[in-house]
KOLPA-279906 format. One line per field, with one value per atom (N, C-alpha, C, O, CB): atom name; residue in one letter; chain; x, y, z; residue number from 1. Coordinates in steps of 0.2 Angstrom, whole numbers. Each point is the difference from the previous one (the first is absolute). Glycine has a CB too. Example, Ala and Ser with C-alpha at 12.3 -4.5 7.8 and 13.67 -1.06 7.14 Angstrom:
KOLPA-279906
atomo [N	CA	C	O	CB	N	CA	C	O	CB]
residuo [A	A	A	A	A	S	S	S	S	S]
cadena [A	A	A	A	A	A	A	A	A	A]
east [66	-4	4	5	-14	7	4	-4	3	3]
north [-28	6	6	-1	-5	11	6	5	6	-9]
up [39	0	0	3	3	-10	1	3	1	-11]
num [1	1	1	1	1	2	2	2	2	2]
***
This chain:
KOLPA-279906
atomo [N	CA	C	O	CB	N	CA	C	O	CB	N	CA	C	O	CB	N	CA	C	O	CB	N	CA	C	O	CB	N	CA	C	O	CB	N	CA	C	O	CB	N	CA	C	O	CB	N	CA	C	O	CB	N	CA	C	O	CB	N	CA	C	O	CB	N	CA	C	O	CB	N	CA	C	O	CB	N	CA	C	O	CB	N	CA	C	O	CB	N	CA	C	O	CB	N	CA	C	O	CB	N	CA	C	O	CB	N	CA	C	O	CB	N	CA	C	O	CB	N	CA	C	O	CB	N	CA	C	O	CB	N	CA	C	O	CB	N	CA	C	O	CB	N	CA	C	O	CB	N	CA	C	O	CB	N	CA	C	O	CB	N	CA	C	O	CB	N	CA	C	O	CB	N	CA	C	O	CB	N	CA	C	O	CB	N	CA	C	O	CB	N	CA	C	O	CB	N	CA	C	O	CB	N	CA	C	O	CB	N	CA	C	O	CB	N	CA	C	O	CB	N	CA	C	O	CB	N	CA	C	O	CB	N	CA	C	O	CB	N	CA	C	O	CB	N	CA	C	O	CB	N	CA	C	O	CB	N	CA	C	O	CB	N	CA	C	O	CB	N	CA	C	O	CB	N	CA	C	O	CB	N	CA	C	O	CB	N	CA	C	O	CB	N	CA	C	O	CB	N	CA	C	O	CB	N	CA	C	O	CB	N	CA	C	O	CB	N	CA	C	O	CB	N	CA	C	O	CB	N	CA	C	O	CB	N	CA	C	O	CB	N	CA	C	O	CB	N	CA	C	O	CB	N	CA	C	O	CB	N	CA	C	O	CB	N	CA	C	O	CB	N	CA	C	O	CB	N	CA	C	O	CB	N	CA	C	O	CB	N	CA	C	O	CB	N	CA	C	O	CB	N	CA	C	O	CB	N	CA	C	O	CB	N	CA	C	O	CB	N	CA	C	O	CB	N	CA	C	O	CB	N	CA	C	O	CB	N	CA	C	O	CB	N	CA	C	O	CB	N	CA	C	O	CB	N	CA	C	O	CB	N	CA	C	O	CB	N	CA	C	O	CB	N	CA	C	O	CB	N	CA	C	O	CB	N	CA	C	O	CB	N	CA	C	O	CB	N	CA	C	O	CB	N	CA	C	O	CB	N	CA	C	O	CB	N	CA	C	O	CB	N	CA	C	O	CB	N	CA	C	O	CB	N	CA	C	O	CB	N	CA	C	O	CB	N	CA	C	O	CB	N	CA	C	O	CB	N	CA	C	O	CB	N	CA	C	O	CB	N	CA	C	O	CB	N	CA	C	O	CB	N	CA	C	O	CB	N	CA	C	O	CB	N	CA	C	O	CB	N	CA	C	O	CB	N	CA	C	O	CB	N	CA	C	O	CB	N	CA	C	O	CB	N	CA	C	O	CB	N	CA	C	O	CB	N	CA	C	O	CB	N	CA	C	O	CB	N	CA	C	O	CB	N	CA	C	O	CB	N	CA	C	O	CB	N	CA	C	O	CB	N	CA	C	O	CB	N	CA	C	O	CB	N	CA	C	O	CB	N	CA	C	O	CB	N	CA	C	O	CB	N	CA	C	O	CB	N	CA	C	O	CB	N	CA	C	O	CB	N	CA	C	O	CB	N	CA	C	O	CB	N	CA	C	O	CB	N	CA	C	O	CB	N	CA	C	O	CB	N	CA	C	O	CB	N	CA	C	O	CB	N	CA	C	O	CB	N	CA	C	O	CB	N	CA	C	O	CB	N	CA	C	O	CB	N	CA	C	O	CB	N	CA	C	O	CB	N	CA	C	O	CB	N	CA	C	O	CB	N	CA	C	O	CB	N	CA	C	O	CB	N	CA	C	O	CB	N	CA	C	O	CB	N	CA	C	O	CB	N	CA	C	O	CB	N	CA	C	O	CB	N	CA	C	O	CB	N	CA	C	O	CB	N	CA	C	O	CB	N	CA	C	O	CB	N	CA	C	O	CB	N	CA	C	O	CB	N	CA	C	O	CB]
residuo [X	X	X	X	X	X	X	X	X	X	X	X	X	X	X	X	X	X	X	X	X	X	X	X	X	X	X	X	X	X	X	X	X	X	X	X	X	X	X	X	X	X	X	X	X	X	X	X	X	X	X	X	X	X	X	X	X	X	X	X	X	X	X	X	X	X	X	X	X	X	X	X	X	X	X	X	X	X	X	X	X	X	X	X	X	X	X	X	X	X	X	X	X	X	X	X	X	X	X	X	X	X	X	X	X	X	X	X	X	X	X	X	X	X	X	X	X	X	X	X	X	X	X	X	X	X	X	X	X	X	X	X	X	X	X	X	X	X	X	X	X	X	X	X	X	X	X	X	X	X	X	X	X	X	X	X	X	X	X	X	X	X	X	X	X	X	X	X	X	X	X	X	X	X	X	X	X	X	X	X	X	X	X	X	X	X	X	X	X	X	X	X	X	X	X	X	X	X	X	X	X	X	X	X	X	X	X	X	X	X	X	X	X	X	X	X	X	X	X	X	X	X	X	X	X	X	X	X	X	X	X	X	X	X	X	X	X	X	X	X	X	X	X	X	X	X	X	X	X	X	X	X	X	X	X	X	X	X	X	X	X	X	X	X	X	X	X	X	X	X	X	X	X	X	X	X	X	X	X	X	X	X	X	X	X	X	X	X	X	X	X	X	X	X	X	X	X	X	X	X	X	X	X	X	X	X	X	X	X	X	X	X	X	X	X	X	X	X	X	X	X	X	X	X	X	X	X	X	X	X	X	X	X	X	X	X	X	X	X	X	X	X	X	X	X	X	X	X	X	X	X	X	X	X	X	X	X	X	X	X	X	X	X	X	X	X	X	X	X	X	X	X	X	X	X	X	X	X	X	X	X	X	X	X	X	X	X	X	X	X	X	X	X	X	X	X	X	X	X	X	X	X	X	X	X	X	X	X	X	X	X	X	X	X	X	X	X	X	X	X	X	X	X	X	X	X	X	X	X	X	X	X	X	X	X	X	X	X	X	X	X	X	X	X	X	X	X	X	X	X	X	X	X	X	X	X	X	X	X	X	X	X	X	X	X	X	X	X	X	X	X	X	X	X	X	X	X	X	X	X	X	X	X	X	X	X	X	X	X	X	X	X	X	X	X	X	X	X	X	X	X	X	X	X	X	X	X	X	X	X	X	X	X	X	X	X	X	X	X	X	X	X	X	X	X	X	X	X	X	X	X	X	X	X	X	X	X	X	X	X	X	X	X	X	X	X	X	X	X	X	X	X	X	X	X	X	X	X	X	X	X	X	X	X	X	X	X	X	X	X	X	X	X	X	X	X	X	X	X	X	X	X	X	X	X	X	X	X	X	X	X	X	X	X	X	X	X	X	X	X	X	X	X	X	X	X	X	X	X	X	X	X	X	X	X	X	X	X	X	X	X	X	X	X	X	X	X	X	X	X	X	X	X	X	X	X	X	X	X	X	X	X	X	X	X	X	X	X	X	X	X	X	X	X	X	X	X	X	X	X	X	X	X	X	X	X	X	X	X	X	X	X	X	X	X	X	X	X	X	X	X	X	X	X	X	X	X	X	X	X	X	X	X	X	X	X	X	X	X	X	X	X	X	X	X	X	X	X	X	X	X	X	X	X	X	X	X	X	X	X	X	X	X	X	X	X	X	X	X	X	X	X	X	X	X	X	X	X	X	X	X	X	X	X	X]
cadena [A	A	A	A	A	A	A	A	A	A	A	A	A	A	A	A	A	A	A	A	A	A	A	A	A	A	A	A	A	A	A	A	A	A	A	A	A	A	A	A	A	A	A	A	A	A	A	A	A	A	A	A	A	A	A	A	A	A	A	A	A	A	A	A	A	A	A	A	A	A	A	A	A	A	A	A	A	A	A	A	A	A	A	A	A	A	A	A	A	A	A	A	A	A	A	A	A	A	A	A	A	A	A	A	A	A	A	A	A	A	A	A	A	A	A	A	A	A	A	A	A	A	A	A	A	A	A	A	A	A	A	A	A	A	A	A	A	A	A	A	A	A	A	A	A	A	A	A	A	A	A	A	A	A	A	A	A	A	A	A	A	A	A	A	A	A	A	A	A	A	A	A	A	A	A	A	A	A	A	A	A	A	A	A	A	A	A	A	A	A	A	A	A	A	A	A	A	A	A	A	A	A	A	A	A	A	A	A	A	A	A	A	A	A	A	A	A	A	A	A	A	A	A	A	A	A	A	A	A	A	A	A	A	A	A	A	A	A	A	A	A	A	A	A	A	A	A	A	A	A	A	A	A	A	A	A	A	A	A	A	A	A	A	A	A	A	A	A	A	A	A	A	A	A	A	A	A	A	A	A	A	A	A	A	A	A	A	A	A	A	A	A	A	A	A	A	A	A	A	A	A	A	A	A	A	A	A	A	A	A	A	A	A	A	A	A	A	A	A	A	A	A	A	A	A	A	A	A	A	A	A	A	A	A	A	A	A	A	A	A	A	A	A	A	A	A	A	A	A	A	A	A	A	A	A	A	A	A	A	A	A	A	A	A	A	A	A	A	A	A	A	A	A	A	A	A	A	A	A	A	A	A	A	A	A	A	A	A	A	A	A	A	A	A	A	A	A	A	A	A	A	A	A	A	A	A	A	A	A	A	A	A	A	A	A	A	A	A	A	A	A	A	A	A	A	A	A	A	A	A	A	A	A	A	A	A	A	A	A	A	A	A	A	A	A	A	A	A	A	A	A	A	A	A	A	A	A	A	A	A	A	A	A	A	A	A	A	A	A	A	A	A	A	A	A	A	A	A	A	A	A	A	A	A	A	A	A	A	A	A	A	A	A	A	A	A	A	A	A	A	A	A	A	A	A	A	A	A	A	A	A	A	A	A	A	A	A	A	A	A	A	A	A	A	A	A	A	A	A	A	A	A	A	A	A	A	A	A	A	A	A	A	A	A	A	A	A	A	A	A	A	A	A	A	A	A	A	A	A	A	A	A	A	A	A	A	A	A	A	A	A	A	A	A	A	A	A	A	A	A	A	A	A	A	A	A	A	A	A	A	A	A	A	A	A	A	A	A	A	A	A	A	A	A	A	A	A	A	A	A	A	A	A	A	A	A	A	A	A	A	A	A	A	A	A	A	A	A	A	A	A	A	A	A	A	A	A	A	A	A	A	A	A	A	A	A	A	A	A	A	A	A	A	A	A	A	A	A	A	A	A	A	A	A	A	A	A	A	A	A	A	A	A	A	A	A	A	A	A	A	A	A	A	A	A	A	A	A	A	A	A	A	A	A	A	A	A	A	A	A	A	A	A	A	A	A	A	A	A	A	A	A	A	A	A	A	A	A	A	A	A	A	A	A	A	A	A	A	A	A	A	A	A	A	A	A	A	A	A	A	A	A	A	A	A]
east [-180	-1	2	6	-6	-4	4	5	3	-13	8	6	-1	-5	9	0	-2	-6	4	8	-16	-3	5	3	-16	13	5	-4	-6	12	0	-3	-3	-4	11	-7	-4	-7	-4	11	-7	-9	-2	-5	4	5	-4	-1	-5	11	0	0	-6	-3	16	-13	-5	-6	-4	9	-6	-7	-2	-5	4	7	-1	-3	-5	15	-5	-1	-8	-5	18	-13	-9	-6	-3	6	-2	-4	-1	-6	10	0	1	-4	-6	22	-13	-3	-6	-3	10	-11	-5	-5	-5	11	-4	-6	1	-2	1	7	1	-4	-6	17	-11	-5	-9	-4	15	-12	-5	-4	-6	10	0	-1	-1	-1	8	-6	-1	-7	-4	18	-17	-4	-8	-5	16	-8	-5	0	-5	10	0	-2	-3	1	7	-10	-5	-5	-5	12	-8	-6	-4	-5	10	0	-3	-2	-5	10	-2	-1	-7	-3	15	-13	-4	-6	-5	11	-7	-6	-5	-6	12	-2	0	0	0	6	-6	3	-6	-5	15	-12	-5	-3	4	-1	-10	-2	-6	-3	3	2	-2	-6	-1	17	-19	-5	5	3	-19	15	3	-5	-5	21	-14	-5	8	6	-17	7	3	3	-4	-5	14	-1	3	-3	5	1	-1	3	3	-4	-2	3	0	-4	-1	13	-2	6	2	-6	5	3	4	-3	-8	16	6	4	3	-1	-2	-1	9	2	-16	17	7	0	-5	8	5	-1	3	5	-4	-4	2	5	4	-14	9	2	-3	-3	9	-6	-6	-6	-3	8	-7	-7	-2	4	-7	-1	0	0	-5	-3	11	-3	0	1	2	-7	-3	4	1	-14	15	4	-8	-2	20	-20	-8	3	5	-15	7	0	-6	-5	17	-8	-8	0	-1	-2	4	2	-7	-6	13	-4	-5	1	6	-9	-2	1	-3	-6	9	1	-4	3	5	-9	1	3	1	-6	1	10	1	1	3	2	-7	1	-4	-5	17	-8	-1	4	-1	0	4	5	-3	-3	13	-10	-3	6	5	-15	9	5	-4	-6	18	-6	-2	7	6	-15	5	5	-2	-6	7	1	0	-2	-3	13	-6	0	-5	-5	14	-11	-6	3	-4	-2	12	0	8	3	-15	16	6	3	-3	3	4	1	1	-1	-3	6	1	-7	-2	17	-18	-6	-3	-2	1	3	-3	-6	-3	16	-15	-9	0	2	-9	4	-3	-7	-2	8	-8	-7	-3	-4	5	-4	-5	-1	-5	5	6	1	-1	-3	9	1	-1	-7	-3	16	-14	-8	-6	-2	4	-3	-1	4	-3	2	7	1	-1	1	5	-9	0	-8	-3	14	-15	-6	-2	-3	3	3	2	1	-4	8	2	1	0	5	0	-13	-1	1	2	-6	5	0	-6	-6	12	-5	-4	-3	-3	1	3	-2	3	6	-8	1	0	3	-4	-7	17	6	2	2	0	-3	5	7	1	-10	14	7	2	-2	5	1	6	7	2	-4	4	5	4	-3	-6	18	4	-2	-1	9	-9	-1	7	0	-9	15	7	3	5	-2	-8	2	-8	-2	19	-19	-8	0	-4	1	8	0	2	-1	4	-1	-1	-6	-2	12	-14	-9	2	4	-16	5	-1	-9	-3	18	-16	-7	-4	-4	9	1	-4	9	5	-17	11	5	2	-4	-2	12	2	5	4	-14	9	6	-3	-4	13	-7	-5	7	5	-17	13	3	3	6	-10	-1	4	4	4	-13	5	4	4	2	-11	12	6	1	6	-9	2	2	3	5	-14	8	3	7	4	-15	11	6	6	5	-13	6	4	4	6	-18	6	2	7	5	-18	9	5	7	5	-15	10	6	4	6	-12	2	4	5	6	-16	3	3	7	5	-19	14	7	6	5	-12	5	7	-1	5	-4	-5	3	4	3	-14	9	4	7	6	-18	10	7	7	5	-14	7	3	3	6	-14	3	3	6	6	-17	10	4	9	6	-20	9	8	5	5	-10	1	2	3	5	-14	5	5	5	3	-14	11	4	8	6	-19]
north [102	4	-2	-3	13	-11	-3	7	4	-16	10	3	5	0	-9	14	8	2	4	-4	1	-1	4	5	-4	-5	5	5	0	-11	17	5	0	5	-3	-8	-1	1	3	-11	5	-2	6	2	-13	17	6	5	4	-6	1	5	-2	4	-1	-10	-3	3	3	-10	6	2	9	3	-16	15	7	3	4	-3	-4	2	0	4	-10	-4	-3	6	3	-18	16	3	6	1	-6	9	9	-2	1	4	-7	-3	0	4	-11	1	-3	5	0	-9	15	4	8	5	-14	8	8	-2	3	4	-14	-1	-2	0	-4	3	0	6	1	-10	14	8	4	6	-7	-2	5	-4	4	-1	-8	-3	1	-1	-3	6	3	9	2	-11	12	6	0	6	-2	-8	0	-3	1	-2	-2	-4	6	2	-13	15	8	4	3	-4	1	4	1	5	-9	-3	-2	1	-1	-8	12	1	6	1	-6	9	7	0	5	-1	-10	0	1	0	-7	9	3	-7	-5	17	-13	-10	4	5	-14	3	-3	-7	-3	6	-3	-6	-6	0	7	-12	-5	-8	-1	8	-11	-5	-5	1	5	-13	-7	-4	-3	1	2	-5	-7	-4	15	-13	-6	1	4	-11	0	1	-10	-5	21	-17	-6	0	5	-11	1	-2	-6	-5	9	-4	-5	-3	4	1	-11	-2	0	0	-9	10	1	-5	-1	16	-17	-2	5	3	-15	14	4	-3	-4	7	1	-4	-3	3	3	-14	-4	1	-1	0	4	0	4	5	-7	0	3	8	3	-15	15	6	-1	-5	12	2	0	5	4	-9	5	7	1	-5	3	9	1	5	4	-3	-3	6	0	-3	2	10	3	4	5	-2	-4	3	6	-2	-10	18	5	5	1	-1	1	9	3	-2	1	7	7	5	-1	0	6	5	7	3	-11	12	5	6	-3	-4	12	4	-5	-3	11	-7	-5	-8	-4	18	-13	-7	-6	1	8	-18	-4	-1	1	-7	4	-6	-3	1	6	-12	-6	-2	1	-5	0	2	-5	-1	12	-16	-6	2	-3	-1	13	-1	0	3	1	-6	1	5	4	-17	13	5	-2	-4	5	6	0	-7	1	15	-18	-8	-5	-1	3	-4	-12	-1	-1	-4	3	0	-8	-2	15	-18	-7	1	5	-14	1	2	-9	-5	17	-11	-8	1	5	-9	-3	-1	2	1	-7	10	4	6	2	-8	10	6	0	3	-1	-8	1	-3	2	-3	-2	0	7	2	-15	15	8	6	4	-8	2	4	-1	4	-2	-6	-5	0	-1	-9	12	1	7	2	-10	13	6	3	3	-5	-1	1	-5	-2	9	-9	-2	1	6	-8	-2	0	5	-1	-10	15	5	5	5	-13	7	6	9	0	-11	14	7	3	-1	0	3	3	7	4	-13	12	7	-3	-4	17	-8	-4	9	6	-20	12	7	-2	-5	3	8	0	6	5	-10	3	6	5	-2	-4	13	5	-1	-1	10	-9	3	-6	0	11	-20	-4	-4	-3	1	2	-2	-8	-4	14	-11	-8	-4	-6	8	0	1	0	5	-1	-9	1	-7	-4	10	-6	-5	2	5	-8	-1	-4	4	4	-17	11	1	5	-3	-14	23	6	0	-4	11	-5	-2	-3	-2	3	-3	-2	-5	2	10	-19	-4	-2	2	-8	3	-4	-5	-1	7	-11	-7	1	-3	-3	12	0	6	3	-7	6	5	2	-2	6	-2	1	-7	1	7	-13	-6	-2	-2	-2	5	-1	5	-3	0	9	7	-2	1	11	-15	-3	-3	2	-4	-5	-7	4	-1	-11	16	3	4	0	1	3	4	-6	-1	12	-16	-5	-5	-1	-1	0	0	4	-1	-2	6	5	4	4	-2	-2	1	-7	1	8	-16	-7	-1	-2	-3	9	1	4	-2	2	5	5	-4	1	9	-13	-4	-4	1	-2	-3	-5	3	-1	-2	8	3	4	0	-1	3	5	-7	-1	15	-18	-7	-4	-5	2	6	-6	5	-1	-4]
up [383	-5	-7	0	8	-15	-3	-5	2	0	-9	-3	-3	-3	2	0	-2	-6	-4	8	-6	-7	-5	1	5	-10	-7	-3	-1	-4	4	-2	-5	-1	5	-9	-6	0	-4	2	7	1	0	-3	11	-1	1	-7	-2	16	-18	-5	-6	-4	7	-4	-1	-1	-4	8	4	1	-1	-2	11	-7	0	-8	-1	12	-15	-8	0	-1	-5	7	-2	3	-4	6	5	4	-4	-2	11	-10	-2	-8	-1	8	-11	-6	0	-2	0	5	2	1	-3	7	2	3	-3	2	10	-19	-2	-4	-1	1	-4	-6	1	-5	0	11	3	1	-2	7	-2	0	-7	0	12	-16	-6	-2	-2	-2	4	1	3	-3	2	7	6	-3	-3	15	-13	-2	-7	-2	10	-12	-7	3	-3	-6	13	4	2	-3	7	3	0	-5	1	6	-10	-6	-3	-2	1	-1	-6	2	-3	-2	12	3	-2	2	6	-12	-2	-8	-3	14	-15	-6	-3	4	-4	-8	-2	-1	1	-5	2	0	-7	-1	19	-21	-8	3	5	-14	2	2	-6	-5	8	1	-4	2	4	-2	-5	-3	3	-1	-12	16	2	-8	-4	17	-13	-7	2	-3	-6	14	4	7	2	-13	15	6	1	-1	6	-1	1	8	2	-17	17	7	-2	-2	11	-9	1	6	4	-15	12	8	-2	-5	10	2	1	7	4	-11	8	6	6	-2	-4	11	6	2	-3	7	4	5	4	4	-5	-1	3	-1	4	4	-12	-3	-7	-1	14	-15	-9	-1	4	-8	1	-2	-7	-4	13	-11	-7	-1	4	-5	-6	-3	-5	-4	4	2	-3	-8	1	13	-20	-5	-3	-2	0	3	-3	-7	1	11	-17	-7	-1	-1	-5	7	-3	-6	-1	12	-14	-5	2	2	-13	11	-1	-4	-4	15	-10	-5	1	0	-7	8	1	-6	-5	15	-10	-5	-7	0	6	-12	-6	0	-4	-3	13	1	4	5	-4	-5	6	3	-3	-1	10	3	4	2	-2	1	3	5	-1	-9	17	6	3	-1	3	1	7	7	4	-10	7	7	2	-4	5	5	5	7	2	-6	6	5	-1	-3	12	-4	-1	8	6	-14	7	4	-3	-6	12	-1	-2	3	6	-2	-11	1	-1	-5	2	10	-1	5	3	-6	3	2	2	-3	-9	18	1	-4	-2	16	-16	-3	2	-4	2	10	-3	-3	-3	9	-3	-4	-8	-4	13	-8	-9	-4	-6	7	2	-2	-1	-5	12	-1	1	-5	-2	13	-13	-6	-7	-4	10	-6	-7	0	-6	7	5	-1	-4	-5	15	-5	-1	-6	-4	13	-11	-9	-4	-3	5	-4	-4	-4	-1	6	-12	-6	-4	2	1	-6	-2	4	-2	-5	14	3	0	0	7	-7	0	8	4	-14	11	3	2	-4	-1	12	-4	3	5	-4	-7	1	2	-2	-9	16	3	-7	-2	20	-19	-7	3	2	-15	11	1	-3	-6	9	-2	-6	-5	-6	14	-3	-3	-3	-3	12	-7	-7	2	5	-7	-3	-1	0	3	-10	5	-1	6	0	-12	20	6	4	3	-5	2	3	5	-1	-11	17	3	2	1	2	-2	3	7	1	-7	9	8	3	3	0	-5	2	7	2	-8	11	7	1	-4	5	5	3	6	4	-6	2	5	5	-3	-7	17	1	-2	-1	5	-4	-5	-6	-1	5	-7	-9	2	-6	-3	14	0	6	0	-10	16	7	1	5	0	-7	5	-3	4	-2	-10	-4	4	2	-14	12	0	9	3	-13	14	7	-2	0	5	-8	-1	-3	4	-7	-1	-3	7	1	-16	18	5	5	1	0	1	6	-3	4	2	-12	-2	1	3	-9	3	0	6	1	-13	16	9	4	5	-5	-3	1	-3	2	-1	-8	-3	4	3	-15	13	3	8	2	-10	11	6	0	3	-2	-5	-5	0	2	-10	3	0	3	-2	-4	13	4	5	3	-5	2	7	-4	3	4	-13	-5	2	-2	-12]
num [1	1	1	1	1	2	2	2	2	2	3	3	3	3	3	4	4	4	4	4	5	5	5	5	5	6	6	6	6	6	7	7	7	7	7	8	8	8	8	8	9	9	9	9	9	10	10	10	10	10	11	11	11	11	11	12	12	12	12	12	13	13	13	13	13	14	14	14	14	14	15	15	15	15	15	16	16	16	16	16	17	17	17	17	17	18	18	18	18	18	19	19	19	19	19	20	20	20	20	20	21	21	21	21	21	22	22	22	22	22	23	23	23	23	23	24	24	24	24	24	25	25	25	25	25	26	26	26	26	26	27	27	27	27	27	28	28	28	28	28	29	29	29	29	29	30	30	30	30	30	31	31	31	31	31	32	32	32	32	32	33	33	33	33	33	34	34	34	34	34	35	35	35	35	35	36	36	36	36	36	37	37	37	37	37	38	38	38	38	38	39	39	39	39	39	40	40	40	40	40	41	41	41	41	41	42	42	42	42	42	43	43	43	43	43	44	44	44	44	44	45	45	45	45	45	46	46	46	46	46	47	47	47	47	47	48	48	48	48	48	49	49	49	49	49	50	50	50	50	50	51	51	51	51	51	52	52	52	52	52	53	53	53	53	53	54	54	54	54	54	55	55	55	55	55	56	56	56	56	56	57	57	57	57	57	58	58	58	58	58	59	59	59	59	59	60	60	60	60	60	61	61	61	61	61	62	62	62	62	62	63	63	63	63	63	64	64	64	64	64	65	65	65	65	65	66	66	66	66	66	67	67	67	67	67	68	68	68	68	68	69	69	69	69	69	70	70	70	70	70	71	71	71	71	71	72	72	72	72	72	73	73	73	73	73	74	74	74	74	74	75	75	75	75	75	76	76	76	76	76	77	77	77	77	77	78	78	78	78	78	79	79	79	79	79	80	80	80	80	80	81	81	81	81	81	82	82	82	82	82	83	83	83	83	83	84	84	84	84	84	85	85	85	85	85	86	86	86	86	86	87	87	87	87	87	88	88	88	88	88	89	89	89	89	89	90	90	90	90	90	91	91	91	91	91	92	92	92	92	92	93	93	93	93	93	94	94	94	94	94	95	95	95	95	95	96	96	96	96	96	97	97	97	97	97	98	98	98	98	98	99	99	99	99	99	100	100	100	100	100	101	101	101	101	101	102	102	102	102	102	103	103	103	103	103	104	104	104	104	104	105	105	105	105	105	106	106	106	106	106	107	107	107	107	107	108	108	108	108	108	109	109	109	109	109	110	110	110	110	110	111	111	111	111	111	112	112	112	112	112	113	113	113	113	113	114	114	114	114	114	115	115	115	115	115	116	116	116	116	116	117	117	117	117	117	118	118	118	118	118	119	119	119	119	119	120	120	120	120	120	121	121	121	121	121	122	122	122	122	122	123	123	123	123	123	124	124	124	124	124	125	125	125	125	125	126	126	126	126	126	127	127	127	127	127	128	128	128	128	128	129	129	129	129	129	130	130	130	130	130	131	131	131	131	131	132	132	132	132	132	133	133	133	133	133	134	134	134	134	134	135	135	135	135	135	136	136	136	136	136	137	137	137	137	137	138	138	138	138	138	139	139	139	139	139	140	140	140	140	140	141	141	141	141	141	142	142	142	142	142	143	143	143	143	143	144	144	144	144	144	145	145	145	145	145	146	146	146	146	146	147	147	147	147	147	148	148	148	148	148	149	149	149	149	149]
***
């Protein structure tokens, strides 16, 4: 057997973990949320895809710049959904199709702060079940750690 794991690591990870999937969960519950939000028509004012390196293969961080306009107020917003929202090329291609430049939109907008909208309302796995996961299985390895330490 080898040598005891240091408590470090476990409290470590417990902190990251807890962190990780309380900030994920507030995340997920506006994703839920926004499903219900009142929706404004808004207009693409651009969209482009910036290649990032993965893990072992390219992803795209997609942006979507929109306005719309609520009551007498514009604004203008980025999000497309609530998540960590990267994209292999085809998706992001598919989004970029989607929101095109000058196309016409309805946007989901918080009522109780307007300037809070996103594109496509919800909660997906990849952009939020999986994060909120990776944050639990931490801080259930953290906790190990610490309890054999």
């Amino acid at each position: 057997m080898g040598p005891a794991p240091h408590p470090l690591v476990g409290i470590v990870l417990v902190l990251a973990g807890a962190a990780f999937a309380a900030w994920q969960l507030v995340w997920w519950s506006r994703a839920r949320a926004s499903r219900s939000w009142p929706r404004a028509e808004g207009v693409i004012l651009r969209a482009e895809a910036k290649r990032r390196r993965g893990f072992g293969s390219a992803a795209y961080r997609v942006r979507i710049e929109y306005r719309y306009t609520v009551g007498n107020t514009i604004y203008r917003s980025t999000r497309i959904r609530f998540g960590l929202l990267r994209a292999h090329a085809d998706r992001a291609q598919a989004l970029l199709a989607r929101y095109d430049q000058g196309a016409h939109v309805t946007v989901r907008y918080d009522p109780h702060e307007p300037a809070r909208a996103v594109l496509e309302p919800g909660a997906t796995f990849d952009d939020n079940y999986a994060w909120i996961l990776l944050g639990a299985i931490a801080l259930v390895i953290g906790v190990v750690y610490w309890v054999r330490a």
